[in-house]
Each structure stands twice: as C-alpha cells, then as structure tokens.
N, CA and C atoms as a LAMMPS dump frame, in Angstrom:
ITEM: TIMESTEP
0
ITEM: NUMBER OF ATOMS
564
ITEM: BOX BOUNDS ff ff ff
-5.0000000000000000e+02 5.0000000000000000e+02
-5.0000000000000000e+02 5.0000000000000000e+02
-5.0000000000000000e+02 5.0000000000000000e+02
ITEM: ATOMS id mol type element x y z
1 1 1 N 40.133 101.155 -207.203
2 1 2 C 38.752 101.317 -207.587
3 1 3 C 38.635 101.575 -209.082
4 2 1 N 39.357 102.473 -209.768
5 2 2 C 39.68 102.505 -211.064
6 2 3 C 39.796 101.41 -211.685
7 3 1 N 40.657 100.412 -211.339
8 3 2 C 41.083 99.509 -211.722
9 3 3 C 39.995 98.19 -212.319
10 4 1 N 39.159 98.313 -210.979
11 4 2 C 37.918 97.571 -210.987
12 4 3 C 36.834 98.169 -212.308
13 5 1 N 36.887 99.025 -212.14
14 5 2 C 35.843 100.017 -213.389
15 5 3 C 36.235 99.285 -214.684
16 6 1 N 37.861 99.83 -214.863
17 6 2 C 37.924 99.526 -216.044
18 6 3 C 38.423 98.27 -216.748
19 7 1 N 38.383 97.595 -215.456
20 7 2 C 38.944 95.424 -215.829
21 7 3 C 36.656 95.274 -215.916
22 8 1 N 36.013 95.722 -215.305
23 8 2 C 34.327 95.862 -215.882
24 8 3 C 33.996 96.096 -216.858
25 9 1 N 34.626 97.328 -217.661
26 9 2 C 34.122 97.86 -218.895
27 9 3 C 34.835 96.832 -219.987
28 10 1 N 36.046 96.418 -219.614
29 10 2 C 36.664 95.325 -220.481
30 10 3 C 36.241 93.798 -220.641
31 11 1 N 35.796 93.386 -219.594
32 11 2 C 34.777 92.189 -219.495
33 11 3 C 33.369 92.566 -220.111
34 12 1 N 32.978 93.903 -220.337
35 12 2 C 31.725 93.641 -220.9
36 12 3 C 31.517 93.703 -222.473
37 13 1 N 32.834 95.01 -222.627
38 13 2 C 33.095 94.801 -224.422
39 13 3 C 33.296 93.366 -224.259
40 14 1 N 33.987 92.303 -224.138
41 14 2 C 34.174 91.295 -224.563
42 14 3 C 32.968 90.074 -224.352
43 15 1 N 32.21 90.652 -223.758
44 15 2 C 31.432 89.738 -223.946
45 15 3 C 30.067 90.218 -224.222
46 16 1 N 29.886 91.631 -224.88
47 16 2 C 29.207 91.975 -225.692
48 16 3 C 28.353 90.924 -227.011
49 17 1 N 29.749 90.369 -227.697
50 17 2 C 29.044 89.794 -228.906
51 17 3 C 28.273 88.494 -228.707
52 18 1 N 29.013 88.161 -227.13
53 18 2 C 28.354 86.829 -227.182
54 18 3 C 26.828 86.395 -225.961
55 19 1 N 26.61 87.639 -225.629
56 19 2 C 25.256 88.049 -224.832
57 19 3 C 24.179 88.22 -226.348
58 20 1 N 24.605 89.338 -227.418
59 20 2 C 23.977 89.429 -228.062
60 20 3 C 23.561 87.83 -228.642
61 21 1 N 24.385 86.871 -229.092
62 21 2 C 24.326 85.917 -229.832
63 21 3 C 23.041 85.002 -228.772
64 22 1 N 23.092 85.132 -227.782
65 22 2 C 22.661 84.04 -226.941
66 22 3 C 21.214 84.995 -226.987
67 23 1 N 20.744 86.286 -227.197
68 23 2 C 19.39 87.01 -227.363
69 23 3 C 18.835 86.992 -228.749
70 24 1 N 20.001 86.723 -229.531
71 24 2 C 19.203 86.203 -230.723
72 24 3 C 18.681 84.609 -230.904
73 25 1 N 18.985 83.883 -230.208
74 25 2 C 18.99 82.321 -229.854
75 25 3 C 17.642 82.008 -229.248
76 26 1 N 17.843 82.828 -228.062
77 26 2 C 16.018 82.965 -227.915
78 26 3 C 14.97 83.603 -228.941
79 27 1 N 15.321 84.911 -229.235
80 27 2 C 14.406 85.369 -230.437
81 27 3 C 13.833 83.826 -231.151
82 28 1 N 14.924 83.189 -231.889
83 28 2 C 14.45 82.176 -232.571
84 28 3 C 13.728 80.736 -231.941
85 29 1 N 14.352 80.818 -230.74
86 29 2 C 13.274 79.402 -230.091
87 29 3 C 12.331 80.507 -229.799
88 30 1 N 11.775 81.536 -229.438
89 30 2 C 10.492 81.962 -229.608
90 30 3 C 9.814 81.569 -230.513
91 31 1 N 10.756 81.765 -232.107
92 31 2 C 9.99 81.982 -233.495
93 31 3 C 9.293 80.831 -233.582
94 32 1 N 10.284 79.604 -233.542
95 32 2 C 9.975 78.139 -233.113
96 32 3 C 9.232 77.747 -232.745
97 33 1 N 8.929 78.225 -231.013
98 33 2 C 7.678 77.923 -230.693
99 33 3 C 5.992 78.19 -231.3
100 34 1 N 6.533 79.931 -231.708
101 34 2 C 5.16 80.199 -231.708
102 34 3 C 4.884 79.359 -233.581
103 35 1 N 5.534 78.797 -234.153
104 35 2 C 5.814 78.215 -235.799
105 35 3 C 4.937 76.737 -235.566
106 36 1 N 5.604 76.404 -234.203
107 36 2 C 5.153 74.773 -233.649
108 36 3 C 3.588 75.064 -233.787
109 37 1 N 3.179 75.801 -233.449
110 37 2 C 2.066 76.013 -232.336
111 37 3 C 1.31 76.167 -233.517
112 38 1 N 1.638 77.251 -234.395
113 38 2 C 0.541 77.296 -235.744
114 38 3 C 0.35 76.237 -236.576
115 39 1 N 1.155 75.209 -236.256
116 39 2 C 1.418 74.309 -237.556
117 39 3 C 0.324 73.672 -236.831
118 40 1 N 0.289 72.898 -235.653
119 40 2 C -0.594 72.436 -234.8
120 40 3 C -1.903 72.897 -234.819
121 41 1 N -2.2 74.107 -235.159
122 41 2 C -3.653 74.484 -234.934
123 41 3 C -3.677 74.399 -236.575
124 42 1 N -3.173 73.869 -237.735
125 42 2 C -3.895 73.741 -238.89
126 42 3 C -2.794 74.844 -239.735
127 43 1 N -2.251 75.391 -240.069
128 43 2 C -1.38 75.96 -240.496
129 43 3 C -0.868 75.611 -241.182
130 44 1 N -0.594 75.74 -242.372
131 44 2 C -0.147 74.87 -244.368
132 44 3 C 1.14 75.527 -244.182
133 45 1 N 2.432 75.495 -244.421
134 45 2 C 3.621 76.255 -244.844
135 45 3 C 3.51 76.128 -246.399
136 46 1 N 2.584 75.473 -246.78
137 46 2 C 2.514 74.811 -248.659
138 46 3 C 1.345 75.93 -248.559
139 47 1 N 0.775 76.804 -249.314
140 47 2 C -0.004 77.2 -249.583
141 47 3 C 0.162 77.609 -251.503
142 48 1 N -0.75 77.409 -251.991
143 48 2 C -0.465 77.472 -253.634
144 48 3 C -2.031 78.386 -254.168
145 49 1 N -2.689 79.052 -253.192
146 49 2 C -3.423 79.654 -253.476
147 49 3 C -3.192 80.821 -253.588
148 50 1 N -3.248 81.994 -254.454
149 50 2 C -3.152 83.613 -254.376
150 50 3 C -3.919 84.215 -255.322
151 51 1 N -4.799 85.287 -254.675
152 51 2 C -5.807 85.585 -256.274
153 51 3 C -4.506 86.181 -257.95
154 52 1 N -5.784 86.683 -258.889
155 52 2 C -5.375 86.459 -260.038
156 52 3 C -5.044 87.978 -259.748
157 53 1 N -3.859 88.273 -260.166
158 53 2 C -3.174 89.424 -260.85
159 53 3 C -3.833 90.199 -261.906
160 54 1 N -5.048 91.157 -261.855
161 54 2 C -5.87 91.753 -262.611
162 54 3 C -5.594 92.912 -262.559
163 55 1 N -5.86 93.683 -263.408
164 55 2 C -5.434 95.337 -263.942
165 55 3 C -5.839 96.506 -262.471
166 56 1 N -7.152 95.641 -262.048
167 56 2 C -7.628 96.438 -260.963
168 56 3 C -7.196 96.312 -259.73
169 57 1 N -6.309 94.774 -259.377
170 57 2 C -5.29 94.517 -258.305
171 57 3 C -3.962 94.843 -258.867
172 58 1 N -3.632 95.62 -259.886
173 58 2 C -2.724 95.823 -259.646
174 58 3 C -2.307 97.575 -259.759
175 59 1 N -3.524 98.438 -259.758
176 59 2 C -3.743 99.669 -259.733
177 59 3 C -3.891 99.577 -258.09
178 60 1 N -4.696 99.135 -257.75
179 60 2 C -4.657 98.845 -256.015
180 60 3 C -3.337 99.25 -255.185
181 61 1 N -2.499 97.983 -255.873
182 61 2 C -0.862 98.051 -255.142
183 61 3 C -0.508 99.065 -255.512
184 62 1 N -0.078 99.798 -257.015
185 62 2 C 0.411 100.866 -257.193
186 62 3 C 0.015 102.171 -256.681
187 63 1 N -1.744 102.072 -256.604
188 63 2 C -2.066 103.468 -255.568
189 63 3 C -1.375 103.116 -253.976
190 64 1 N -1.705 102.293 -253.533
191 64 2 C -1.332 101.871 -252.067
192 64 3 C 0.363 102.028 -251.704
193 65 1 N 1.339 102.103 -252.98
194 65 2 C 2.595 101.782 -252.935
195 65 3 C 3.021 103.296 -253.368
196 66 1 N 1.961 103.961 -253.853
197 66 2 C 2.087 105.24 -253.993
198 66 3 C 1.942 106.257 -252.865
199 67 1 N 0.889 106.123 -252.493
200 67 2 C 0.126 106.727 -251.092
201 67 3 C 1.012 106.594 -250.08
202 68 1 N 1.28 105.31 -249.79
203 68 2 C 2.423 105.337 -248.231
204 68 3 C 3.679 105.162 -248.284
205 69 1 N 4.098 105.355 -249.336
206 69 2 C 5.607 105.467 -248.966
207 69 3 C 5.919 106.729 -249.728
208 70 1 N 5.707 107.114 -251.028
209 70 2 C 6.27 108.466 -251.62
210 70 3 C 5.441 109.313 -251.143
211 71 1 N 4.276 109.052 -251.601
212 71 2 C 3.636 110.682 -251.665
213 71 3 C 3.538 111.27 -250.569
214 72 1 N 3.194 110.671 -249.044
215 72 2 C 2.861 110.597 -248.231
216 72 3 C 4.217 111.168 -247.044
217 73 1 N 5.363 110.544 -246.974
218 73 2 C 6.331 110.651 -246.878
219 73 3 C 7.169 111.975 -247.534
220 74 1 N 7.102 112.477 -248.656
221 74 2 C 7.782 113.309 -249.345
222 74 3 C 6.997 115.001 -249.123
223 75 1 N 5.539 114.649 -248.777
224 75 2 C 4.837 115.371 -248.347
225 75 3 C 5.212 116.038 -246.439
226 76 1 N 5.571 115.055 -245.825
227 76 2 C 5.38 115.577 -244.66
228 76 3 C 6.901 116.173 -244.248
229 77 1 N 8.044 115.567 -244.951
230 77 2 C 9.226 115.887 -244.838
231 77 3 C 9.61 117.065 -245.565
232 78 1 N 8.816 117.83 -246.641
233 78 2 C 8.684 119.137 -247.354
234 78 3 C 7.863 120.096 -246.398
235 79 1 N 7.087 119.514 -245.85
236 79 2 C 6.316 120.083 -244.75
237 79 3 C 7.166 121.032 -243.522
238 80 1 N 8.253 120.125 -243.333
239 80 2 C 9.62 120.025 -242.226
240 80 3 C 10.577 121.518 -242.769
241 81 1 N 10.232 121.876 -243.826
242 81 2 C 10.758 122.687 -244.691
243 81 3 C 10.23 124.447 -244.319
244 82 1 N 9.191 124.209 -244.394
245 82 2 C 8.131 125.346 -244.291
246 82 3 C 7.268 125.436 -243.194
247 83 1 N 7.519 124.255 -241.633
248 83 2 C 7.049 124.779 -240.164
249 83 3 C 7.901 123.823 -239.21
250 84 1 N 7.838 124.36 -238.263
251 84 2 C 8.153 123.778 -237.663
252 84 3 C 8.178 122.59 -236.677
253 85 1 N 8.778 121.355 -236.264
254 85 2 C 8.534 120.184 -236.115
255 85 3 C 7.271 120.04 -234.984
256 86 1 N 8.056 120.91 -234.093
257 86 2 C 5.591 120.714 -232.899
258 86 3 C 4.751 120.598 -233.73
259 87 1 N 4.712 121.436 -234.873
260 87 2 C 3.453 121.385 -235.702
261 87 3 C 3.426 120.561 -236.493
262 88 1 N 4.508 119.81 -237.166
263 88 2 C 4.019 118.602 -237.906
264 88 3 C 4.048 117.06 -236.762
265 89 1 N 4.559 117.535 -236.143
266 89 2 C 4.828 116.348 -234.755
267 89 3 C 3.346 116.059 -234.375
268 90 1 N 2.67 117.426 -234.139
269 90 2 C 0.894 117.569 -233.568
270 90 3 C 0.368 117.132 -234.294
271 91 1 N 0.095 117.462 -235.465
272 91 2 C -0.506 117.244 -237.083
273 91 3 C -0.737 116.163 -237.139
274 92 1 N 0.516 115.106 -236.935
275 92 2 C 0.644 113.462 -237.13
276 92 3 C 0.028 113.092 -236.334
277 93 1 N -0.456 113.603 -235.032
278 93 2 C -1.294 112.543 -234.136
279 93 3 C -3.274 112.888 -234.509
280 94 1 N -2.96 113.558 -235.627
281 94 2 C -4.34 113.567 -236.028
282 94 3 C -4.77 112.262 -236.931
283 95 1 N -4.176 111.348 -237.56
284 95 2 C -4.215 110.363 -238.227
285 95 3 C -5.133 109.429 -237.746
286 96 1 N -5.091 109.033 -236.932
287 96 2 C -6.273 108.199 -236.258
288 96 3 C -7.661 108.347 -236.357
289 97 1 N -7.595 110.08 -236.036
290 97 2 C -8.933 110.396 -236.273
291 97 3 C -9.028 110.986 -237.374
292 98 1 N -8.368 111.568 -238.48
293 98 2 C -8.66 111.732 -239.607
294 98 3 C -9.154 110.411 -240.692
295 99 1 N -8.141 109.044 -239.724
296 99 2 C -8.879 107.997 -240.379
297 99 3 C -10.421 107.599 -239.95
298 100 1 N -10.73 107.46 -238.919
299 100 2 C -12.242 107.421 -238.44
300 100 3 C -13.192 108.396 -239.07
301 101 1 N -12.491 109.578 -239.47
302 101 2 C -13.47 110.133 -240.072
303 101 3 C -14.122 109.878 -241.821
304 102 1 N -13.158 109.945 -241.908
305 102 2 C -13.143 110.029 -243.658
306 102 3 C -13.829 108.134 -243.846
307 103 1 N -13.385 107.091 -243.082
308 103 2 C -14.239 105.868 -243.098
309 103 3 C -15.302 105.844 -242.987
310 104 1 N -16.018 106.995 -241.541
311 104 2 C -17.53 107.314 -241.187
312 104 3 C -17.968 108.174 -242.877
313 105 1 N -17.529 108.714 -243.273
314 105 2 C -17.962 109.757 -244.334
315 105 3 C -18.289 108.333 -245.632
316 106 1 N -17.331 107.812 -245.758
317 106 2 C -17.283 106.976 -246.964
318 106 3 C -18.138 105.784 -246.51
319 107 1 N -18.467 105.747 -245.044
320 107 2 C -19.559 104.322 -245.257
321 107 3 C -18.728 103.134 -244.783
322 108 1 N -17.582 103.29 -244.601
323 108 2 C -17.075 101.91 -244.032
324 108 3 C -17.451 101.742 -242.158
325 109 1 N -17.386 102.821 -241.637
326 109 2 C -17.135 102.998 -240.696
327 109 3 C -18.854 102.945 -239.953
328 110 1 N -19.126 102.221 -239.464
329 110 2 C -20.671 102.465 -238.883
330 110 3 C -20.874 103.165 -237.722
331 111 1 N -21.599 104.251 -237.423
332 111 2 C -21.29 104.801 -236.228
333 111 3 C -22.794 105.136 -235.175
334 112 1 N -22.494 104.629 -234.281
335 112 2 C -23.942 103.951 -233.835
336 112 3 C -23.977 104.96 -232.094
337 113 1 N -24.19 105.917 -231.977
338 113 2 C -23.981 106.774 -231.036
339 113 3 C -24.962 106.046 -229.862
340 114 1 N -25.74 104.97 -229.87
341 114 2 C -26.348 104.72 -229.073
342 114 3 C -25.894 103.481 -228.247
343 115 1 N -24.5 102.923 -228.911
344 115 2 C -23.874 102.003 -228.182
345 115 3 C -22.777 102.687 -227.693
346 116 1 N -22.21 102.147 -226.543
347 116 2 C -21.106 102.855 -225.606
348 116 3 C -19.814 102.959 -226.38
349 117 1 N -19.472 101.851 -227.192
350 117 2 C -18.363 101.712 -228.276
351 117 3 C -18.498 103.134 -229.116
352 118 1 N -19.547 103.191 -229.77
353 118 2 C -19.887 104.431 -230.887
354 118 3 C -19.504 105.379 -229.798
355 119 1 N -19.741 106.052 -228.625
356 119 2 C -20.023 107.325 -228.138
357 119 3 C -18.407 107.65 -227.791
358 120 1 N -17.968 105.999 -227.405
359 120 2 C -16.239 106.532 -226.868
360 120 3 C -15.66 106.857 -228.05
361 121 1 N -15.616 105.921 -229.578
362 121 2 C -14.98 106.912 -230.895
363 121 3 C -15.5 108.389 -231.212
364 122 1 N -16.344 108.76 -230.83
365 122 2 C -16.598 110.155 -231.296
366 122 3 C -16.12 110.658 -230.015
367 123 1 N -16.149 110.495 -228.925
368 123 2 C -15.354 110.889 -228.12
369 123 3 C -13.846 110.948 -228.009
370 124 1 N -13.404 109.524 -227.713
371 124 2 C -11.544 109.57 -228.621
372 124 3 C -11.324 110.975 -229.257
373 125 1 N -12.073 111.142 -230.554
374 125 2 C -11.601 111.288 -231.645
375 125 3 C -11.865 112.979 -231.728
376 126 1 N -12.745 113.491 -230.972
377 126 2 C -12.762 114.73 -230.042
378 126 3 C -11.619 115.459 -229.334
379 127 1 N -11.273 114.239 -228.337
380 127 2 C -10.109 114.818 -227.767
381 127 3 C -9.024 114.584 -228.181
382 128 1 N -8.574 113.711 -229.227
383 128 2 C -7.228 113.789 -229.872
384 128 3 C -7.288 115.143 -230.939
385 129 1 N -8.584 115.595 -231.581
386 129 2 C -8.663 117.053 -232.044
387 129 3 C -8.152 117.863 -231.364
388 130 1 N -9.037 118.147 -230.04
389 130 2 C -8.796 119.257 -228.791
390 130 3 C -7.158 119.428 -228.66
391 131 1 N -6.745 117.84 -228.717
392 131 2 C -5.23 117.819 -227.892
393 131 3 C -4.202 118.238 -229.091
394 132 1 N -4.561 118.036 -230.434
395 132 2 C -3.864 118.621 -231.562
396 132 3 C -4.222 120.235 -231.734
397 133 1 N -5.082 120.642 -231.381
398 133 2 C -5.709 122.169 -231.7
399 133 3 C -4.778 122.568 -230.454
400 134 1 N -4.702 122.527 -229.097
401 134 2 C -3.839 122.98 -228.04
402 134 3 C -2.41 123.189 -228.377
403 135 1 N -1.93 121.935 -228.8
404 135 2 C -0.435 121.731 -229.036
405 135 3 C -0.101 123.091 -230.174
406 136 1 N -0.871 122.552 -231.289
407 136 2 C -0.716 123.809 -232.154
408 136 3 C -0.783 124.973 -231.77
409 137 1 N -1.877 125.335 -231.202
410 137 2 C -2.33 126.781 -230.888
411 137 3 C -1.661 127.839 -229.972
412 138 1 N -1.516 126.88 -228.771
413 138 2 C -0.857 127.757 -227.31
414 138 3 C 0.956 127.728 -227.782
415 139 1 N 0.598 129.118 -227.4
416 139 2 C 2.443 129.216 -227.391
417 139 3 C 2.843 130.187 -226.192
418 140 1 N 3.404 128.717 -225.532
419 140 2 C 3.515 129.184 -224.241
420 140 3 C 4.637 129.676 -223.579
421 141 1 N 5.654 129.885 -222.608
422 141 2 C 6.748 130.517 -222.434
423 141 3 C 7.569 129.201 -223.113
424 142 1 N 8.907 130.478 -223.124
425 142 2 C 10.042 129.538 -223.465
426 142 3 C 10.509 128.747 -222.541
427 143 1 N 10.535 127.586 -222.762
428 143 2 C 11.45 126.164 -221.764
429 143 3 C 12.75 126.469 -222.157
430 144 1 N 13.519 127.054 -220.795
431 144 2 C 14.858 127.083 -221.191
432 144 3 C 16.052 126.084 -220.212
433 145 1 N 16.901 125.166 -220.557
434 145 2 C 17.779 124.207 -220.16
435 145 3 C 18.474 124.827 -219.01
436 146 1 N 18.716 124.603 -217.909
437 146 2 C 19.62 125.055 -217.051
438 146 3 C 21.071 124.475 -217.376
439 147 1 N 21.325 123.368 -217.687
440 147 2 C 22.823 122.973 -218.422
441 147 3 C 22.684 123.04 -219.583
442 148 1 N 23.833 123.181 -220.318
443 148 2 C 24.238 122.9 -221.383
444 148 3 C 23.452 121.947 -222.891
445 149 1 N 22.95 121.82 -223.692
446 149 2 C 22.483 120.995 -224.307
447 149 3 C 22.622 120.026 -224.844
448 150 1 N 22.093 118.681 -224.714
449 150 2 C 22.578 117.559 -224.885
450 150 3 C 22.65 117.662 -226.311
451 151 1 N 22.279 118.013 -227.296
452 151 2 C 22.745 117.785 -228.725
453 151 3 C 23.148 118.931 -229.374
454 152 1 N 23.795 120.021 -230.205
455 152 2 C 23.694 120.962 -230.435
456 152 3 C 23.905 120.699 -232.016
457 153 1 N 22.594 121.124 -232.811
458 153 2 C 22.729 121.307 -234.408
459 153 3 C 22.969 122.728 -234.772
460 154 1 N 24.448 122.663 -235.487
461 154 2 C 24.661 124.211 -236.029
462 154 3 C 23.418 124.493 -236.982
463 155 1 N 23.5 126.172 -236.983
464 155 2 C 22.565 126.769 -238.105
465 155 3 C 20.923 126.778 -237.528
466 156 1 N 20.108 127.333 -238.721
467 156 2 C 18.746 127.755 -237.601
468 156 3 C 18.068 126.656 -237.141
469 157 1 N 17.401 127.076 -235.791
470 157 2 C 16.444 126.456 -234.971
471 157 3 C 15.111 126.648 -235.764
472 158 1 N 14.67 127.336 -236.432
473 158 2 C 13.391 127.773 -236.885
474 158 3 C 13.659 126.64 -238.498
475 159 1 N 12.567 126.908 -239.46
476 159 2 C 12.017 125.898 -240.493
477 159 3 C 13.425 126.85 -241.502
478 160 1 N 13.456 126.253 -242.42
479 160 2 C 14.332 126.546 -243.388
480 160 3 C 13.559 128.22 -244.689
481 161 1 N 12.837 127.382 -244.688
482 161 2 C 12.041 128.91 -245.533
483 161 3 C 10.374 128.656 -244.84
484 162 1 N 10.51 129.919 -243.824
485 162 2 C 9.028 130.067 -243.128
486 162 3 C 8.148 130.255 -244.118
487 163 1 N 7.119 129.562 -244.195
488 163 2 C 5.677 129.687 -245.149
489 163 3 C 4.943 128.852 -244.382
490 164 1 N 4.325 129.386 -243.515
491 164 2 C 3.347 128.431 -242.839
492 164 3 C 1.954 128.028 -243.576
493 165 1 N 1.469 128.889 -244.348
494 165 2 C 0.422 128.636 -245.057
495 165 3 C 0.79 127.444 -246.325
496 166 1 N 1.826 127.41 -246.895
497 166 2 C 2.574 126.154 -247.427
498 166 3 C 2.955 125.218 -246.705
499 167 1 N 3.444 124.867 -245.562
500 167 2 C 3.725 123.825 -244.77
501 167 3 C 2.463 123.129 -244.011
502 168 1 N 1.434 124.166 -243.926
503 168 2 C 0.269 123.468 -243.421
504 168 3 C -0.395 122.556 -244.259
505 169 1 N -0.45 123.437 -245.331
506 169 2 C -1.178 122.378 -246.16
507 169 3 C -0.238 121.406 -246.73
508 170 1 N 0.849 121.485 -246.618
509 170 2 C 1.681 120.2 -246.849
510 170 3 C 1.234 118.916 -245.646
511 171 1 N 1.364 119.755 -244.775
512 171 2 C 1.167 118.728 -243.138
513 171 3 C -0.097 118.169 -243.455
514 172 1 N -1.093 118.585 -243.618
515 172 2 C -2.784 118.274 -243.624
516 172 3 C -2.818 117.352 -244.751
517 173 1 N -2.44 117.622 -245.97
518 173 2 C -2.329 116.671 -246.878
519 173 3 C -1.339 115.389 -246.873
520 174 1 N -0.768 115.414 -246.545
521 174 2 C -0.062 114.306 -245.644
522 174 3 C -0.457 113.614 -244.861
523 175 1 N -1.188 113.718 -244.058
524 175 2 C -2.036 113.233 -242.636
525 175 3 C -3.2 112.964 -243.654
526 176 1 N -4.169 113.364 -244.088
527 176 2 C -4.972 112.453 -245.196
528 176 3 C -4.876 111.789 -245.8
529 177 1 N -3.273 111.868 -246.768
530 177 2 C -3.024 110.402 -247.546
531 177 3 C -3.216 109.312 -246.872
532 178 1 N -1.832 109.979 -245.843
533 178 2 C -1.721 108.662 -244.6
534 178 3 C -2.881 107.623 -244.134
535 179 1 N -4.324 108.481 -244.185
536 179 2 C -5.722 108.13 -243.755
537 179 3 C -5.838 107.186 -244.788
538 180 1 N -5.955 107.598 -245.552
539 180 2 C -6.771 107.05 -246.785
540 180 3 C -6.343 105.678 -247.166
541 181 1 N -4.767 105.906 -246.866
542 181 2 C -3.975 104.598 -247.094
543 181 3 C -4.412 103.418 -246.102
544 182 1 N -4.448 103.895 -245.092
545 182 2 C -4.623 103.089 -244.16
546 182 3 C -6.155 102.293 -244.395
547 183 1 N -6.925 103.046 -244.767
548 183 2 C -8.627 102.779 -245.259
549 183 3 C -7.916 102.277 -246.337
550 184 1 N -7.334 101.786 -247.372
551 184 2 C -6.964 101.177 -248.713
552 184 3 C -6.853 100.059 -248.461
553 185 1 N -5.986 100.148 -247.327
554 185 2 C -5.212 98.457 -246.722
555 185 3 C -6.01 97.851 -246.19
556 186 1 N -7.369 98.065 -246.056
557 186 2 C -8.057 97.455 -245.565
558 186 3 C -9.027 96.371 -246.578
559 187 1 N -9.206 97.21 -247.415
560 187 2 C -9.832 96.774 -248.409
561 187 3 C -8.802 96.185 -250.038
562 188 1 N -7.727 95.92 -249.723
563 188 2 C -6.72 94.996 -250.762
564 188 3 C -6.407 93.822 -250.631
C-alpha cells in the first residue's frame, strides 16, 4: 500500500510540468478566442490615436501614480505598525463606501432616494458602516485553538509600538486616498 502512495506521488511530480504546460495552452486558445471575436466585432489592433500629453494629463498620472501605489500603500502598512491587523483589515472594507460617499459629496455621484437603486446604495453603504463599526468595536472572548497552530511567528502578537490614536488615523487616511483614487480613475 505504501508502495502504491509513493510510485503516485512520483507519477505526479513528474508530470507536474507537463499538466501545467497543457493549462497554459488553454489559457491561450481562450486568449485566442476571445482576440478572434473582438477583431470580428470591429476591433483595430492598429490604433494611432492617443490624446496629447499636456501639463494637466500629466499631473493627473503623477497624482494618480502617487495616490495608489505610495502614499496609499505606505500609509496603511505604517498603520500595521501602530494597531492591530482586525482593525486595519475592518477599516479596508470601508472603501467602497467611503468611495460613494465622498463622489455623492463632490457631485459625481447622483443620489436619487426615490428610485430603488438610490435607496439600496445608501443602504449597502449603511451596513458595510454598521459591519465595520461591530468588527472594530466588540471585543469579544478569546478564540482559542484546540491543536497546535498552524503557523507560529516568533515575537509579539500585538502591533509593534501601540498608538492607536496614530494608527487610526493612519488607517482612515489610507482608506480615503484609496477613495479618492479610485474617483480619479474615473475621470483620467
């Protein structure tokens, strides 16, 4: 029975590389197809049109290239520093609706409470609050493992230097860039 196991595990390393090869093979007759299909509905692979490279498209990219990858990023991982991960884990699922909001505030966003669409976003966007205010708020018993733990990282479980009043507003400002960016990309 052993024997069988491990003449299995040896047939499958070996034919590991060439399962993978045959899933990348499809990937690409996918690509293929769906390439066929656009070209067919009107689809240029020649395109020689792109607007003009102006001072104000190119402050655009640099805020936009600023916003979501450094500032944004360097912010929430300093955050990681000063609380702990539930709370920036929670924090992050405020993005959605921090973006709906700040769009409704600025005018992009039209919000029409008298159509069923309008009433479910202010609704959504309610209970992804509620469900971020809970997560944060309740601290409830300790969940403790009956076995052993599947990963164990030496050194503390808690944030590196506790300052929650610094890590929050790291977290919050973070989760707004994130917004804002996302409202940027819309309009570049």
């Amino acid at each position: 029975m052993a024997q069988k196991r491990v003449s299995h595990v040896l047939v499958c390393r070996e034919l590991k590389p060439h399962l993978l090869m045959v899933i990348v093979q499809v990937g690409y007759t996918f690509l293929y197809f769906i390439t066929e299909a656009s070209f067919n509905h009107g689809m240029s692979p020649h395109v020689n049109a792109r607007p003009k490279l102006t001072f104000a498209l190119f402050m655009e990219i640099f805020v936009l290239s600023l916003l979501g990858v450094s500032v944004t990023l360097n912010m929430y991982f300093a955050s990681l520093n000063y609380t702990n991960p539930t709370f920036v884990a929670s924090m992050v699922n405020t993005i959605a609706s921090l973006t709906f909001i700040i769009a409704v505030a600025l005018g992009f966003e039209v919000l029409d409470l008298r159509n069923p669409r309008g009433i479910a976003k202010v609704i959504g966007t309610m209970i992804s609050l509620a469900g971020v205010l809970i997560m944060t708020l309740y601290k409830g018993p300790v969940m403790r493992n009956l076995w052993h733990p599947l990963i164990h990282i030496p050194g503390k479980s808690a944030a590196i230097n506790e300052d929650w009043l610094k890590g929050s507003i790291l977290t919050v400002s973070s989760c707004v860039t994130w917004s804002v960016w996302y409202i940027m990309q819309v309009f570049t």
